[in-house]
C-alpha angles and dihedrals in degrees: 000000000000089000084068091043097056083042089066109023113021098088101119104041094047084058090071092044140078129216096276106058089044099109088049080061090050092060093048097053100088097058130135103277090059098049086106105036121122109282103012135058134175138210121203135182098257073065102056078055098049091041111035113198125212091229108296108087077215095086091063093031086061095061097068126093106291100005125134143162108233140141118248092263150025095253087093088220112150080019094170086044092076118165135198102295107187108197095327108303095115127248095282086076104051101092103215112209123185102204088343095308123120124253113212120161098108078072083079099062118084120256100231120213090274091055091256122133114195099232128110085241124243090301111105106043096107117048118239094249089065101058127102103185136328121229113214107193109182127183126358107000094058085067094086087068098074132216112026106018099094089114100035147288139271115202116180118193114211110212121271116259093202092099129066118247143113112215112191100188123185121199121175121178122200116186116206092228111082093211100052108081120255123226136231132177147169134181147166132218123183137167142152141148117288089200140311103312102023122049121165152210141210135180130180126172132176113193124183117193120176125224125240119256113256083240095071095084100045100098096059097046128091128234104254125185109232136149109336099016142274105023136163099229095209124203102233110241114222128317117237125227143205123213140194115176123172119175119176115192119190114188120202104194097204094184145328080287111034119056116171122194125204119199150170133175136180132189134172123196117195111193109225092215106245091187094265103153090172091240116031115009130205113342127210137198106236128213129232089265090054092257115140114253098219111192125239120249085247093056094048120096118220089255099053113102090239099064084051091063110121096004122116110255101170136026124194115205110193110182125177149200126187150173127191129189118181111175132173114219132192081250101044135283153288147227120191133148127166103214124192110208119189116179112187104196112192126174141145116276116285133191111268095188136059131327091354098059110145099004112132103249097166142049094209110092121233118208128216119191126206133186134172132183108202125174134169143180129200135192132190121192133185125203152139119248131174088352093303122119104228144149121219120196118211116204148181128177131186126197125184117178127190119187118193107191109151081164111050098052095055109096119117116240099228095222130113093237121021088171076095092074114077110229090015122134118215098203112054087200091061099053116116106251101211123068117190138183138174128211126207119195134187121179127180120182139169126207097196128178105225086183141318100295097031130068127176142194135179127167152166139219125185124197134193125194124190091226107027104039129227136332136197122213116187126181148193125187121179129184123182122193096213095175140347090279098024126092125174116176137165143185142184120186140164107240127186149201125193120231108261125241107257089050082057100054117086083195096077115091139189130187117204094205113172089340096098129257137259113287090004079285107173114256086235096216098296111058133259117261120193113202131176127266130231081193094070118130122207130275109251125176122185107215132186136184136183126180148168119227126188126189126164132178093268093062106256113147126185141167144146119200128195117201129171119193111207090201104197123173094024105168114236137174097212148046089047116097114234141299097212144017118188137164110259123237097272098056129205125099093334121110132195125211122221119209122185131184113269142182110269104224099225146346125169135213133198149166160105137285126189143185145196134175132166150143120258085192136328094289097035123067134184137208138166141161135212120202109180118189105206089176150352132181170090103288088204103051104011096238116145115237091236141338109281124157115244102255134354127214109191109178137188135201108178115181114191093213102191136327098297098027127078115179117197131183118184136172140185116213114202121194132213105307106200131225121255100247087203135051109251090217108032096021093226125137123296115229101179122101138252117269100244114228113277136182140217129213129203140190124184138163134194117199119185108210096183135316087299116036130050138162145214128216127174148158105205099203117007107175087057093232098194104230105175128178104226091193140350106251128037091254095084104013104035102198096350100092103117146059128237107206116245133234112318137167127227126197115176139166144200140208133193131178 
């Protein structure tokens, strides 16, 4: 992570080293000044303070250049389960890694036919306590990750264990709303040294955030007429969670220049049901005056959502193994770890077809497994070359990936002979019910001084999936030093994603029903099934980036960065014809159409990112951030990748008061985010509205009471801007599918001993 970061911002500091001091730069790159620079910003822990989040690091991560929080799609489906969106290319893009290791369990939940998967994303696995710093890498530099950083890379740091201290901290949340969910947590982290080779850390956390009652929509939604009458179809409001997470670190200092690190971790994340159904929400009986006829408990059944309300539907298990080795050579050093990751995903049965995808239609669990073997080794090398000073990394990766899923593949294909289609099983019975890749990766790159003021770095990855074949990812970062305060610096690179598991397996099968075809293709009698397909190729999106940076000694600090994303490859479910059609079973004059996932030819992404920091005077500081989206879309069909407003302002005004107290006032500005004309799954007409801009507002004040205790007090906002989702896919609610929480108030405290 810091070796892309030189590569971009150390100039000027590389300038005043030789060779063999390079790697000490590397280190220093990411330091305060830079945190807003193009390309690259960083979250420290004074951060987490100034900005206190309610649990999903999400909340704080979003408020860096080019950050959302989006679905992977513009369908809006899942809409409050918003994930880490960097500059528009969804949340399947953005690679999550915990201490520069992937996160991967997300992996485990089902991609539904919109490209949606009902899961709250690889965010929220380390509490916010526990964190030292996060590492946000956008555009070209993220390329040398691998699969699944074509749009960036989160990279969250977990606190040394190396000193000795206990911290207890309290958070409690209580929202003004009755009907939005309050939040509570506590957790421990402790670490210290066990002697003089081994120290350790442990962290433990238990966070308890309420869901939203299903009323608090009901205002914004319209009378419908749907089975059985009159009905209020009601866009369900966030789910709550419950989380236990425990994470235990031991470090074994060999010697000056080996330091190994042991470590396991487990969490478990247990959904409390908020009413989502993914497509039509709760839906009410209405009285003759338009009022909602809300049942009695006594008058529910034990399968109607209602009863669900509160109960836990789903529960997400995460446990890891891992080994890190970090060593200093004469020649350089090196970073390398083995990690065994096991996600255990558990819910109640959903619908797998139609318009009942994702509804919860049974009260037995299913149970999908997940496990992953990752490793990685890494190499810096400094050196000088042809009378340049550079450092070269060396690097080899290595994913395997194993998906259990007995319940996913069972759908039956309705045709007379399935023995057409090519990978296709005819008993569902008989699927097998494990998939399995493996991904090799290789990486060189060279971070050479041209001269003082120039610094250049090219480099290559090549990949190679068991399923989808090879990839090659080229780069080329440049950084010139124009003048002492002026930096201008560019990069283009080929990124890539691999194809997942269930978009691999001609197995899984979905049947549109009464949900619409591709393409608003006729059912011909028979139905329209979409399957996966073993022929996918990889995602790969070319992205360049080229920016202007200015710092001087007073700390200012401004920049403005252009990027463009040619997507190519992107995987889809919809707009092509068919792959089959084939006669059903029961034969006649009905057909039945036969979908696959395919390799959408092109998309494109562009846009702006700005920045500005300053001091007011020598106790107040400003900061603010501009991300522009100039387009985003399909360039076949129009439709946007996913529902992102047109530009974000997020702003920041800290006063140091006096020595103990810090005062911080913060707000997001959203602009217009415009409805999908077109249905990401049917491709008929969208009727729902644009989300008008909106703004949030945010106090908070830090108070030191002394070395050991401090406390948190805020008001999130404040000015009780009113953000309601009016339905739960783009089809009736066009870019209102979410909801923004109201006005809350935060108290927390922390103790350190």
């Amino acid at each position: 992570m810091s070796a892309a970061i030189t590569s971009l911002f150390s100039v000027t500091a590389l300038a005043q080293e030789d060779a063999e001091t390079l790697d000490v730069t590397v280190v220093k790159a990411a330091s305060e000044e830079l945190k807003q620079a193009q390309g690259v910003s960083v979250i420290t822990e004074e951060d987490f303070k100034r900005r206190p989040v309610t649990n999903d690091i999400s909340e704080i991560v979003r408020t860096m250049p080019g950050i959302n929080l989006t679905g992977n799609s513009s369908s809006g489906q899942y809409g409050n389960k918003r994930q880490i969106d960097i500059r528009g290319m969804g949340p399947e893009n953005t690679l999550i890694l915990i201490d520069g290791k992937p996160v991967l369990s997300r992996n485990s939940v089902k991609m539904g036919r919109s490209g949606e998967r009902n899961t709250r994303g690889d965010s929220n696995w380390v509490p916010p306590e526990a964190i030292e710093s996060i590492e946000v890498i956008r555009g070209p530099a993220a390329a040398r990750y691998g699969s699944g950083a074509s749009g960036g890379v989160i990279n969250i740091i977990t606190k040394s264990p190396e000193v000795a201290s206990t911290t207890v901290s309290l958070q409690t949340e209580i929202p003004q709303n009755d009907y939005e969910g309050g939040n509570h947590r506590i957790n421990l982290v402790s670490s210290a040294p066990l002697s003089d080779r081994f120290s350790h850390r442990t962290i433990v956390n238990y966070n308890k955030q309420e869901a939203d009652d299903p009323q608090l929509n009901l205002e914004v939604t319209d009378t419908t007429s749907g089975r059985g009458g009159e009905a209020k179809s009601v866009g369900a409001g966030r789910e709550g969670v419950e989380n236990i997470d425990f994470r235990t670190l031991v470090r074994f200092q060999q010697s000056k220049e080996h330091r190994w690190d042991f470590e396991a971790a487990f969490s478990r994340q247990g959904n409390e049901y908020a009413g989502d159904n993914a497509f039509q929400g709760i839906r009410y009986g209405v009285d003759e005056n338009d009022n909602p006829i809300i049942p009695t408990e006594d008058e529910l059944s034990e399968t109607d959502a209602l009863a669900l309300i509160g109960e836990e539907t789903l529960v997400m298990y995460r446990r890891t193994l891992g080994i890190t080795h970090t060593g200093q050579y004469d020649f350089g050093d090196s970073f390398s770890y083995i990690q065994y990751e096991g996600t255990t995903n558990s819910r109640l049965g959903e619908g797998s077809a139609g318009g009942g995808e994702g509804a919860i239609n049974s009260l037995d669990k299913t149970t999908i497994k997940l496990s992953n073997i990752t490793a990685k080794t890494e190499w810096n090398v400094p050196l000088e070359l042809g009378g340049f000073a550079q450092t070269a990394t060396f690097g080899a990766e290595f994913r395997g990936e194993t998906l259990d899923d007995a319940v996913s593949n069972q759908l039956t294909l309705n045709v007379a002979d399935e023995s057409e289609i090519p990978g296709a099983n005819a008993d569902p019975e008989s699927r097998p019910s494990e998939t399995d890749a493996t991904l090799i990766g290789v990486y060189v790159e060279d971070n050479i001084l041209l001269s003082e003021t120039v610094t250049l770095t090219p480099g290559v990855r090549f990949d190679n999936h068991s399923e989808a074949g090879t990839n090659l990812s080229p780069s080329l970062n440049a950084s010139w030093q124009a003048t002492k305060n002026i930096v201008v610096q560019g990069g283009i690179s080929r990124a890539f994603k691999a194809p997942n598991l269930y978009q691999l397996n001609p197995n899984y099968v979905y049947y549109t029903r009464g949900n619409g075809c591709p393409l608003d293709f006729s059912s011909l009698g028979g139905g329209c099934h979409i399957i996966g397909n073993p022929d996918l190729e990889h995602e790969t999106s070319v992205n360049k980036e080229i920016g202007i940076n200015y710092t001087n000694d007073e700390g200012v600090n401004a920049g403005i960065t252009y990027f463009h994303n040619d997507y190519k490859n992107r995987i889809g479910t919809g707009n092509v014809a068919p792959e089959y059609i084939l006669p059903s079973e029961e034969g006649g004059e009905a057909n039945v159409q036969v979908f696959q996932w395919y390799n959408i030819p092109e998309a494109v992404i562009r846009g702006l990112e700005g920045n500005l920091q300053f001091n007011l005077t020598d106790s107040i500081q400003w900061s603010t951030n501009l991300t522009v989206m100039l387009e985003t879309k399909d360039k076949e069909t129009g439709i946007p990748l996913s529902i992102v407003p047109d530009y974000t302002v997020n702003a920041m005004l800290t006063w140091q008061a006096t020595e103990q107290i810090q005062l911080v006032l913060s707000g997001q500005h959203y602009g217009k985010t415009e409805s999908p004309e077109l249905s990401q799954t049917s491709g008929q007409a969208i009727t729902g509205e644009d989300r008008d801009a909106y703004t949030i507002a945010n106090l908070n004040a830090v108070y030191q009471f002394n070395e050991n205790l401090s406390f948190n007090l805020s008001v999130k906002n404040f000015i009780n801007t009113d953000v309601r989702r009016e339905g739960t896919q783009a089809s009736s609610a066009g870019a209102n599918t979410f909801n923004e929480p109201g006005r809350s108030y935060l108290v927390s405290a922390n103790y350190t001993f």
